[in-house]
C-alpha positions in Angstrom: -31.5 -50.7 131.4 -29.8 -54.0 131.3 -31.4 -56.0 134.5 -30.1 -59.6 135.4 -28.5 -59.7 131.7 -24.8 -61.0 132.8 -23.1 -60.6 129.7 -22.9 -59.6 125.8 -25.9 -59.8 124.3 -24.9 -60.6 120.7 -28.2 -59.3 119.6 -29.6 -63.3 120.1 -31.9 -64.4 122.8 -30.4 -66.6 125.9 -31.5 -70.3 123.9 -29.6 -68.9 120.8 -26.6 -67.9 122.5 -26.2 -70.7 124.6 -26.0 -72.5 121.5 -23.6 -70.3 119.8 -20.9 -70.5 122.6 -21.7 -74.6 122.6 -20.5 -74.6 119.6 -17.6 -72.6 119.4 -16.1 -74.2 122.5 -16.5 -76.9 120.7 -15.2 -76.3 117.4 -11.8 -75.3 119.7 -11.7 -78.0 121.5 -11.4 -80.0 118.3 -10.1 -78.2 115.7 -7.5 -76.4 118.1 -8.3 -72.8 116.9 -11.0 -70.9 115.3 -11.3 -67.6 113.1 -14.1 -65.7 115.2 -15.3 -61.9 116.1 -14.0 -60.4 119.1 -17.1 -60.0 121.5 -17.7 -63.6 120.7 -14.4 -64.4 121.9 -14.5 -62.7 125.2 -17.2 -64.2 126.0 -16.1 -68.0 125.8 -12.8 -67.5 126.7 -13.6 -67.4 130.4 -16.1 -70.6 130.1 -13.8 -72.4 128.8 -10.7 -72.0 130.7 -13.0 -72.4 133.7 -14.1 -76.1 132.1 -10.3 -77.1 131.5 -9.2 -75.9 135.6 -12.2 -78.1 136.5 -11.3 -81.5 134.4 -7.7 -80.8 135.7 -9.2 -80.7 139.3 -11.9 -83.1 139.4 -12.1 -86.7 138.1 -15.4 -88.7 137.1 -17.6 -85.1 138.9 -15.8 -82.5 136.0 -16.9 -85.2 133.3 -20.8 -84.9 134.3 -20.5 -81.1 134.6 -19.0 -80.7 131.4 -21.6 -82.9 129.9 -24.1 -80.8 131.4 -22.5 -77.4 129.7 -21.2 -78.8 126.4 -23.4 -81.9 125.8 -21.1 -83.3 123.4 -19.7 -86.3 124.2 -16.5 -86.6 122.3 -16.0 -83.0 123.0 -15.6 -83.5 127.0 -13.4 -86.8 126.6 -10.9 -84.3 124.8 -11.0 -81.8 127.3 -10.1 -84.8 130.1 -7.5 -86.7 128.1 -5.9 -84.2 126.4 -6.0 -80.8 127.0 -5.9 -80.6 130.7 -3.1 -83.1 131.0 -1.3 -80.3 129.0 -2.5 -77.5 131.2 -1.2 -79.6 134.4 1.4 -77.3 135.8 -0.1 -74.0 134.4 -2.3 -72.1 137.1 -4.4 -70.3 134.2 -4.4 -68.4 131.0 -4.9 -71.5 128.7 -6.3 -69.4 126.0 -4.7 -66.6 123.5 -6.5 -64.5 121.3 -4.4 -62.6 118.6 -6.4 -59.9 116.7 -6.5 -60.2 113.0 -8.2 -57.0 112.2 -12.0 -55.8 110.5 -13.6 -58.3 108.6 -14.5 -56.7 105.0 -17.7 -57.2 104.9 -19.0 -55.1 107.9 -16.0 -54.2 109.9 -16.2 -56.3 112.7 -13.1 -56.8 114.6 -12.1 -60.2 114.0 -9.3 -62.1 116.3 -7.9 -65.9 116.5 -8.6 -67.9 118.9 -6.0 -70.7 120.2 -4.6 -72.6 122.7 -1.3 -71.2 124.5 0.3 -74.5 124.1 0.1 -76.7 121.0 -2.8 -78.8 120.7 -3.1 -81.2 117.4 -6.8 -81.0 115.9 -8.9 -84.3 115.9 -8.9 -85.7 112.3 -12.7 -87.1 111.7 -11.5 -89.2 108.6 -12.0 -93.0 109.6 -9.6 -95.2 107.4 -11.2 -96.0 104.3 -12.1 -99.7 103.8 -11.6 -101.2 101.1 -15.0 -102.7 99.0 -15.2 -106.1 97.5 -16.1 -105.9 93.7 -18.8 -108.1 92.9 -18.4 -111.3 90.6 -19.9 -110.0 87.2 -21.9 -112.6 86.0 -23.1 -113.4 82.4 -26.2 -111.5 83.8 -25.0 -108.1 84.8 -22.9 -108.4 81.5 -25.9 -108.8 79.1 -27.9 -105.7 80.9 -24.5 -103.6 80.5 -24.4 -104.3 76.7 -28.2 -103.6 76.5 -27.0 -100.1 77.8 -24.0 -99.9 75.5 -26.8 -100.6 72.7 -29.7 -98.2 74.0 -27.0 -95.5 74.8 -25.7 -95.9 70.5 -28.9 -95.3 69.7 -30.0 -92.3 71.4 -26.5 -91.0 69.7 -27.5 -91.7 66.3 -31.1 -90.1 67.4 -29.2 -87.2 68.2 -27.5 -86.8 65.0 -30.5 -87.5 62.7 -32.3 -84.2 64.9 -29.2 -82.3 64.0 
């Protein structure tokens, strides 16, 4: 019988799911949608949209509760600045899930999981600074022809095996 078990199981234990549905709220939040399975998708979907209707509602509270469920910093600043600003007029329903069909490997039921209206994934690439080449010197310039020299003669080593 399945006492005080609120839930799908997902054959994991209550730590291991907890951390499963961290992360895929998560990985939406940021990337915008994710490829998932079904039950897994139920499941969130409700957490989720209940975390977005409480950053629209509450100010400086909703960011300490979020904290507390998705302990990701960067994370709950997106769900506060961006997403429920989008959400403002809509009562509920922020989150569609389209069905994509079995997965080939063992058949589960696989579905996409997205926002109803557009939100832009995060890009993590920082711009890329640009490194300084170092002076060569007449020091660096002897050791690179000692190199040069070592790396001719393991070549003609080579060819004298052959």
């Amino acid at each position: 019988m399945r006492k005080r078990i609120f839930g799908r199981r997902l054959k994991r234990d209550r730590n291991q799911r907890k951390a499963l549905f961290r992360s895929l709220m998560g990985s939406l939040v940021l990337y915008g949608k994710i490829k998932t399975t079904e039950a897994k998708a139920k499941s969130i979907k409700g957490e989720l949209e209940k975390m977005v209707t409480l950053a629209k509602s509450k100010g400086e509270d909703a960011r300490n509760l979020l904290v507390s469920r998705l302990s990701n910093e960067r994370v709950v600043e997106r769900i506060i600045l961006e997403i429920a600003p989008k959400f403002a007029t809509r009562p509920g329903g922020y989150i569609r899930i389209v069905k994509m069909g079995p997965r080939l490997k063992d058949g589960a039921r696989m579905v996409l999981m997205s926002w109803v209206e557009e939100v832009l994934p995060v890009s993590f690439r920082e711009p890329k600074r640009k490194v300084a080449k170092p002076a060569t010197t007449e020091a660096t310039e002897k050791t690179s022809a000692k190199t040069a020299r070592k790396q001719s003669k393991t070549v003609v080593a080579r060819k004298r095996n052959k």
